[in-house]
C-alpha positions as CSV (number, residue, x, y, z in Angstrom):
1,X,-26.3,18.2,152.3
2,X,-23.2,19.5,150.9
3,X,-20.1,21.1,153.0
4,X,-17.5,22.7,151.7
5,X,-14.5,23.5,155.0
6,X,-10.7,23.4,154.9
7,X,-10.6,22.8,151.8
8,X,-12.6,19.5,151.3
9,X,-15.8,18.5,150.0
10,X,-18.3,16.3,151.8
11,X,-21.6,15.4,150.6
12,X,-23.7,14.2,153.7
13,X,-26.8,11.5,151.6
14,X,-29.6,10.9,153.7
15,X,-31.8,7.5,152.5
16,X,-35.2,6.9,154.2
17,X,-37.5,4.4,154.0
18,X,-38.2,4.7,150.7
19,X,-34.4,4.0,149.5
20,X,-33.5,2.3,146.9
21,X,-37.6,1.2,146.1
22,X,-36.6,0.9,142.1
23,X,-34.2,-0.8,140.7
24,X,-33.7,2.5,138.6
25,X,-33.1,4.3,141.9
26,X,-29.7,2.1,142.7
27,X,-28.5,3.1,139.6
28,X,-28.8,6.2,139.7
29,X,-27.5,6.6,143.0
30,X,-24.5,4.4,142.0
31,X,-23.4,7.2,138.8
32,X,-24.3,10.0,141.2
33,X,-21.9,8.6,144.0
34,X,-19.3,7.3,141.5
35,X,-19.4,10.5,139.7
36,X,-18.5,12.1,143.5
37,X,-16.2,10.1,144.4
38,X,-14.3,11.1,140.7
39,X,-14.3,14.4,142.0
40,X,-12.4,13.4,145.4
41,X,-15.9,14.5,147.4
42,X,-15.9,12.6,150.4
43,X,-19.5,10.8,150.3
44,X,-21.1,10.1,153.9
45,X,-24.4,8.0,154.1
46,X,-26.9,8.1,157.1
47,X,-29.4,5.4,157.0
48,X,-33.0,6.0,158.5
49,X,-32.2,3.4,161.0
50,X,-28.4,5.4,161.8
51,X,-30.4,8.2,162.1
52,X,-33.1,7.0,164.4
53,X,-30.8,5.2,167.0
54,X,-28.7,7.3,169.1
55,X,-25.7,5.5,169.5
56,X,-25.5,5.0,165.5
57,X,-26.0,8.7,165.2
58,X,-23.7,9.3,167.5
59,X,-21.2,7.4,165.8
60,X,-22.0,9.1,162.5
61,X,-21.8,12.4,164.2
62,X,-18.3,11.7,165.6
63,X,-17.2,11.0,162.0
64,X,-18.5,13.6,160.5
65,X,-17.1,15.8,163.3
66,X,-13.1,13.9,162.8
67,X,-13.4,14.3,159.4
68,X,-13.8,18.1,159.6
69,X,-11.7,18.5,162.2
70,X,-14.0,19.5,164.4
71,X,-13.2,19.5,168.3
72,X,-15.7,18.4,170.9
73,X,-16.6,21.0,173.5
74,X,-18.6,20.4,176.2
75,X,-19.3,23.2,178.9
76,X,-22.0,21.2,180.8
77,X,-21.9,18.8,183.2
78,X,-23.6,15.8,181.3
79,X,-23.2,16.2,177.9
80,X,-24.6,12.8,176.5
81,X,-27.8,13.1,178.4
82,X,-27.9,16.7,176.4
83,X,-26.8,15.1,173.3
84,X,-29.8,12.4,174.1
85,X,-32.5,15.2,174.5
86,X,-31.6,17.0,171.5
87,X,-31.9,13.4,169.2
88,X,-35.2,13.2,170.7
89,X,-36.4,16.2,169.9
90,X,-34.7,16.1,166.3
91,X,-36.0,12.3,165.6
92,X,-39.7,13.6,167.0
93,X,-41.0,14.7,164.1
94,X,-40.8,11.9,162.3
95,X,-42.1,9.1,164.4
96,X,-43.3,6.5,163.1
């Protein structure tokens, strides 16, 4: 996932279980991040198990979030139980 805002470039790299199964997959992934990284493209990884656990995706969401400068907003009157429900449903799908 690629975003470009305000000016900057972030490349959000998403590795599931299968990650990294060859050895020719970590070197590929090492020229493609290096390559990134020559090109001042801030590189974020979410693991399956970030991505799975709420408080690690929340954590990686707040990053994410600081790093584009993004504000929290919050009209309702629990927003972590909301922000709970909606990793849920968005981790659902892929249950193991």
């Amino acid at each position: 996932m690629v975003w470009h805002i305000s000016g900057k470039t972030i490349v959000v790299e998403y590795q599931g279980e299968q990650y990294h199964e060859h050895q020719f997959s970590i070197h590929r992934d090492s020229i493609k991040r290096n390559s990134l990284i020559e090109q001042r493209v801030r590189v974020f990884t979410l693991s399956n198990e970030q991505f799975r656990d709420f408080d690690q995706f929340k954590r990686f969401a707040t990053l994410l979030k600081e790093t584009l400068g993004i504000r929290p907003r919050s009209r309702i009157s629990d927003p972590e139980q909301r922000q709970k429900s909606l990793h849920a449903q968005l981790v659902r799908p892929f249950a193991l």
